[in-house]
C-alpha positions as semicolon CSV with decimal commas, in nm:
position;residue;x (nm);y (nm);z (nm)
1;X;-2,678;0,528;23,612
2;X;-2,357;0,369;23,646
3;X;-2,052;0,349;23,374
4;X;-2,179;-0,043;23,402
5;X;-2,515;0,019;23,334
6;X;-2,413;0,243;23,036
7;X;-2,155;-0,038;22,865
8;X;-2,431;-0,234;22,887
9;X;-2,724;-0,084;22,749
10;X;-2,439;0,030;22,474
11;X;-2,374;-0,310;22,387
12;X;-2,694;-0,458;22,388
13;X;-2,736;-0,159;22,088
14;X;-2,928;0,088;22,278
15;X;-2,923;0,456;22,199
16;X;-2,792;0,656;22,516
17;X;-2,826;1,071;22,521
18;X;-2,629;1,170;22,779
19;X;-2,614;1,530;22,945
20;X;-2,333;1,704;23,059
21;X;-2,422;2,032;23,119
22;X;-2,184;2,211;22,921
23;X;-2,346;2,537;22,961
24;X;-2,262;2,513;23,314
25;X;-1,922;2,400;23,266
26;X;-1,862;2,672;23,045
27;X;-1,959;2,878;23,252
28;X;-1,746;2,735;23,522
29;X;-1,433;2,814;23,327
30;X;-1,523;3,132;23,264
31;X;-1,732;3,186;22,933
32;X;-1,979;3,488;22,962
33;X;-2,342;3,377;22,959
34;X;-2,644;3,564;22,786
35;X;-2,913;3,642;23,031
36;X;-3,147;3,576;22,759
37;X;-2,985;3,298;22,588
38;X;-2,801;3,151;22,867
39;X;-2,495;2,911;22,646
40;X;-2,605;2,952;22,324
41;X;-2,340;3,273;22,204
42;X;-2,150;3,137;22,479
43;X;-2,091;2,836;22,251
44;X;-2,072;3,045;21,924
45;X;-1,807;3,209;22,097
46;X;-1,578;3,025;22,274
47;X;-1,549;2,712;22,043
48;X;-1,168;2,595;22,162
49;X;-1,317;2,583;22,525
50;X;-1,650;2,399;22,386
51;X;-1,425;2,110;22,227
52;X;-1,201;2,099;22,548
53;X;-1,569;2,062;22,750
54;X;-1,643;1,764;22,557
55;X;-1,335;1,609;22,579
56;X;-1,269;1,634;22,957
57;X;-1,618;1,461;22,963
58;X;-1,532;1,221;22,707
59;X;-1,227;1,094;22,933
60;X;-1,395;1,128;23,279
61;X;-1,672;0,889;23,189
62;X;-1,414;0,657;22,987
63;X;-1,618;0,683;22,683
64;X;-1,542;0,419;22,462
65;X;-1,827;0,420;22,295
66;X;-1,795;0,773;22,078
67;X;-1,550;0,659;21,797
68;X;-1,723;0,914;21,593
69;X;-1,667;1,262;21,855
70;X;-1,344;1,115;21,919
71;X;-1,201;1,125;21,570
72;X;-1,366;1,486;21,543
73;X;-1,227;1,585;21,856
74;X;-0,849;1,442;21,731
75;X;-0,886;1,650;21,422
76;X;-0,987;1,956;21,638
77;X;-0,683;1,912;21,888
78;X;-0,359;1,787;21,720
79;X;-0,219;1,723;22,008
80;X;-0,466;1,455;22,092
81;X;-0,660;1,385;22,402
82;X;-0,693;1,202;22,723
């Protein structure tokens, strides 16, 4: 699905859930995953490097659409973001 396609279903007032593997990405960047619980107390424990996940999704996909994470994400990073 395209960034297009997205704005669009967005502003025709659909509900989107997107994905973006975050366990993976945290993993990537090197959080330590459970065997058993692969992200979960990888999440619990690395919460700085969560936020920073979700914002450096938030300004790949140009998301203008999450007012709400955004101001959440301001307060959590002073220094702003993207």
């Amino acid at each position: 699905m395209s960034y297009l396609d997205i704005k669009r279903r967005l502003d025709a007032g659909e509900i989107i859930v997107l994905d973006g593997a975050t366990g993976t990405e945290l993993q990537r960047r090197g959080a330590q995953m459970d065997p058993s619980a692969w992200c979960g107390p990888a999440s619990l424990n690395n919460s700085e490097l969560l936020t920073q996940v979700h914002l450096d999704y938030m300004c790949w996909c140009r998301c203008d659409h999450c007012k709400y994470f955004r101001v959440f994400a301001f307060d959590a990073h002073a220094g702003g973001f993207c």
